[in-house]
C-alpha positions as CSV (number, residue, x, y, z in Angstrom):
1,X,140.4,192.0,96.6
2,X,137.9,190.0,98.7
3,X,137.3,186.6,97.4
4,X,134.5,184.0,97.7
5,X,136.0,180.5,97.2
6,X,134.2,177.0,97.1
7,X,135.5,173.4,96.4
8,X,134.3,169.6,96.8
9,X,135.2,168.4,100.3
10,X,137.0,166.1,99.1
11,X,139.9,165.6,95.9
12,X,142.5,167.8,94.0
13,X,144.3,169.4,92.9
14,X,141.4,170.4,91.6
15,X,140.8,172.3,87.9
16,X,139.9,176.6,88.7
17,X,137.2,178.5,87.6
18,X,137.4,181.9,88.0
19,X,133.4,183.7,88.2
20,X,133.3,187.4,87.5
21,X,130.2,189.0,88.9
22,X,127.1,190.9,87.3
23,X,126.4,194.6,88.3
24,X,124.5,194.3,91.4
25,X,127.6,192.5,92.8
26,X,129.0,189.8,94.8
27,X,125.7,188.1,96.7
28,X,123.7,185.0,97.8
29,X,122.5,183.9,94.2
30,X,126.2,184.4,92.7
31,X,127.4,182.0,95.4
32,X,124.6,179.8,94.9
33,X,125.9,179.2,91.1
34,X,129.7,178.7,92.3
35,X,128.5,176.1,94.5
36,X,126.7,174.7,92.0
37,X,130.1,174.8,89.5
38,X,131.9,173.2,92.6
39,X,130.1,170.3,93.0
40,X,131.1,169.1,89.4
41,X,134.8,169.1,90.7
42,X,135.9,172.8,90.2
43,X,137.9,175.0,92.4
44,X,135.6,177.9,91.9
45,X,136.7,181.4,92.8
46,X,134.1,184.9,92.7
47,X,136.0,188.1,93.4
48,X,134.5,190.9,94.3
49,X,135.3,193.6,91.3
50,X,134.3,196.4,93.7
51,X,136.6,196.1,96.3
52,X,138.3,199.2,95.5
53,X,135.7,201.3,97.1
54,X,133.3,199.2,98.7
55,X,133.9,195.2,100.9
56,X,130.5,194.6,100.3
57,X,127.6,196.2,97.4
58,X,123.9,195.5,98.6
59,X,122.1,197.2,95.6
60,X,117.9,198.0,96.5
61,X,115.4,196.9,94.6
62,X,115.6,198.2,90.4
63,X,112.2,198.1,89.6
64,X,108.7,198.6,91.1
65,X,110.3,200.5,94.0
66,X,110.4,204.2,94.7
67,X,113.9,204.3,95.2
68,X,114.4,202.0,91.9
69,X,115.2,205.0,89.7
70,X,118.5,205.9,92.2
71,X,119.5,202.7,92.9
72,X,119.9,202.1,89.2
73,X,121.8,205.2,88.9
74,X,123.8,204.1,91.9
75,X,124.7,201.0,90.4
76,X,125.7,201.6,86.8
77,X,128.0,204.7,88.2
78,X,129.9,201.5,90.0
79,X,130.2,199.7,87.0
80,X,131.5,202.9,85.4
81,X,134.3,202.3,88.4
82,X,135.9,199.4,86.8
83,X,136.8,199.6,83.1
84,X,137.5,196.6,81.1
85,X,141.3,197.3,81.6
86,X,141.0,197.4,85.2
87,X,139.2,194.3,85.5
88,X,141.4,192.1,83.1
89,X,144.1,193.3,85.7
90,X,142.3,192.2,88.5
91,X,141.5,189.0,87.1
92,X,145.9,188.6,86.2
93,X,146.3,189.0,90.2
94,X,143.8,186.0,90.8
95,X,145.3,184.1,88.3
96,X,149.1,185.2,90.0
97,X,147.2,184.1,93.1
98,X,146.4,180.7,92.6
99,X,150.1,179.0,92.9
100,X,149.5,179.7,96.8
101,X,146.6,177.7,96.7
102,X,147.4,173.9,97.6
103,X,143.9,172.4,96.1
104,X,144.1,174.7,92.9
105,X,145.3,172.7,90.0
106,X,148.0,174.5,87.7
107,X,147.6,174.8,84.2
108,X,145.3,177.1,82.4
109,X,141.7,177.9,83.9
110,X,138.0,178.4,82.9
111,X,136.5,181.7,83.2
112,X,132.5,182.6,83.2
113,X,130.6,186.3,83.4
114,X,127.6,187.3,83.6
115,X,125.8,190.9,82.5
116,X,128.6,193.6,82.5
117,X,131.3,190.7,82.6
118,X,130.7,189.4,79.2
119,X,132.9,192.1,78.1
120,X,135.0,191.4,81.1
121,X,135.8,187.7,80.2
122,X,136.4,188.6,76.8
123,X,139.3,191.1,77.5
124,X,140.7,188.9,80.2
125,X,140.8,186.1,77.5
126,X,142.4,188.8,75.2
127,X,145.1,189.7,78.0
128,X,145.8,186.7,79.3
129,X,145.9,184.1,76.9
130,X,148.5,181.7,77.8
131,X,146.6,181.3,81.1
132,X,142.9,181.0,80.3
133,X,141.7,177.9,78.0
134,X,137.9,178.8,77.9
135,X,135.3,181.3,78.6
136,X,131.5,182.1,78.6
137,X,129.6,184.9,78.6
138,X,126.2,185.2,79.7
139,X,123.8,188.2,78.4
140,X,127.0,190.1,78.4
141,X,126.5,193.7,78.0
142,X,129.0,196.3,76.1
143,X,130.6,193.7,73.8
144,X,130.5,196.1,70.8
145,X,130.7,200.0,71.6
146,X,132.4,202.9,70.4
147,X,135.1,203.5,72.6
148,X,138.3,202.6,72.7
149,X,138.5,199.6,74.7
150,X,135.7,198.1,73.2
151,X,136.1,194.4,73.5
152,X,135.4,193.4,70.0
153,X,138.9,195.3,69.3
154,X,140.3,192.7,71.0
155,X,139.1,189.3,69.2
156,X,142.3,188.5,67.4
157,X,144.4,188.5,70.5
158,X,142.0,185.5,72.0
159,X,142.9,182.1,72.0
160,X,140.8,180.0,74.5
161,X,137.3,178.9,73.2
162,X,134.6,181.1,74.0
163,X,130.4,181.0,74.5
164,X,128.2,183.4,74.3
165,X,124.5,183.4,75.5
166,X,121.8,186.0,75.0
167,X,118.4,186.1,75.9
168,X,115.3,187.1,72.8
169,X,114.1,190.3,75.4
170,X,117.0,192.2,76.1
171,X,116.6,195.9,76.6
172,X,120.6,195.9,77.6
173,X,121.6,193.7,74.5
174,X,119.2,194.0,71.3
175,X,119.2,191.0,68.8
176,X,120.6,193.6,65.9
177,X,123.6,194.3,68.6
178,X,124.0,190.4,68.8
179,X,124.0,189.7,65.4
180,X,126.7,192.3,64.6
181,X,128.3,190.7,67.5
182,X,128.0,187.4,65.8
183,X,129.6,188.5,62.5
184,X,132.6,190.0,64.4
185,X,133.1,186.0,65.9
186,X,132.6,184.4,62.9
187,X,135.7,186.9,61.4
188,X,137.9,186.1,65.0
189,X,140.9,183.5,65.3
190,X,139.2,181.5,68.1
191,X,136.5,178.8,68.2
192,X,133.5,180.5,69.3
193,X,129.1,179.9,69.9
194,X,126.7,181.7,70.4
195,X,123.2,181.2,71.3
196,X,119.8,183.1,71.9
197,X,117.9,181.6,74.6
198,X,114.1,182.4,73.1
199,X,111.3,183.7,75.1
200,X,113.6,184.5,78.4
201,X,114.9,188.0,79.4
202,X,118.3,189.1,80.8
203,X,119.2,187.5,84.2
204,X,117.4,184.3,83.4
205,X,119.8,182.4,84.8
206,X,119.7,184.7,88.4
207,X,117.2,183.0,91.0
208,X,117.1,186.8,92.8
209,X,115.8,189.0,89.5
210,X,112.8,188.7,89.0
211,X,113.1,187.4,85.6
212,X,114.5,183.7,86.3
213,X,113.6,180.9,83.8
214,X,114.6,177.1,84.9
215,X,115.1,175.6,81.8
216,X,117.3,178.0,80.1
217,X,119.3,178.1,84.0
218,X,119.6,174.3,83.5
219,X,120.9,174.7,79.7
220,X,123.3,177.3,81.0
221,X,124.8,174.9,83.6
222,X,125.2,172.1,80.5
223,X,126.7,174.5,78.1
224,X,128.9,176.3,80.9
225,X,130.3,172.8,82.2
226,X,130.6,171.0,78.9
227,X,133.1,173.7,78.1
228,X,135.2,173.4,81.0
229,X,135.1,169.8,81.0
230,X,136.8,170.1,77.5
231,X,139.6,172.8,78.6
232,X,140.3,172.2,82.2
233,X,138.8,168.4,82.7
């Protein structure tokens, strides 16, 4: 599973923070906001979910493209790829991975998603709960479906403190599906926030998108690192 790491220069051991990607994949904006994660004093660590079938995912353009109709296609059959089983494994073999790393602080870790890995975080915090303190989720997609391995089975086996952000226009995430969302929190074991960012869409926080909005990027940077300030210092 191919990795993108960043740290300070200087210091540690240094507390981890494991990112887990959006569905257009491990790229130049995602390392942009592990960077930016770094330079508060985290060991921040991006694997790419995809690695199974592909090193590297360079999705074309999603909309006002011809080809935007096949690349969307193209990209939600990899996301159908990795299950949320699949990826709470992958994210165990990061977390088995960090004793070999000499900067990487030991104790429990942060975790952030964005998009399709708000459900990710949340089972990963479900199965691995003795090793994540703290999570957030940003416009996380699938939270509440009708399968199986839904996340919002999972709630009561969570015991880090968890965030959830959503934007108001969300064709991916409708307020009513955040709401019910909400309800199911307020009934789980663990602390838990959530918050609709108003007036923004989903991927606000992505500088490649299309749909970026700076102030409600900068609130996600405060909320994000408040939290792991609190769990991991």
């Amino acid at each position: 599973m191919n990795t993108y790491t960043v740290r300070p220069d200087e210091g540690g051991p240094l507390p981890v923070v494991v990112m887990l990607m959006d569905a257009p994949g491990v790229r130049e904006a995602l390392r942009d906001i592990c960077r930016r994660i770094a330079q508060s004093g985290y060991y921040v660590l991006l694997p790419n979910l995809y690695y199974r079938t592909h090193a590297t995912f360079q999705l074309g353009p999603t909309r006002d493209h011809p080809d935007a109709e096949a690349n969307v296609k193209r990209m939600l059959g990899m996301v159908a790829s990795i299950p949320n089983e699949k990826v709470a494994a992958d994210t165990g073999a990061v977390l088995d991975r960090l004793p070999a790393l000499a900067d990487a602080k030991p104790g429990k870790i942060g975790l952030v998603g964005y998009c399709m890995s708000g459900a990710f975080v949340t089972v990963a915090a479900a199965r691995h709960p003795e090793r994540i303190a703290c999570f957030a989720s940003y416009y996380g997609t699938r939270l509440t479906t009708d399968k199986p391995d839904s996340p919002h089975l999972l709630l009561a086996d969570i015991k880090a403190e968890g965030y959830y952000a959503f934007a108001e226009h969300d064709t991916y995430v409708p307020l009513g599906n955040v709401a019910r969302f909400e309800e199911l929190l307020a009934a789980a074991p663990f602390p838990s926030r959530v918050e609709t960012e108003r007036g923004v869409h989903h991927g606000y926080a992505f500088t490649d998108r299309g749909l970026y909005d700076h102030a409600a990027c900068e609130k996600h940077y405060e909320r994000m690192l408040a939290l792991f300030r609190r769990h991991v210092g």
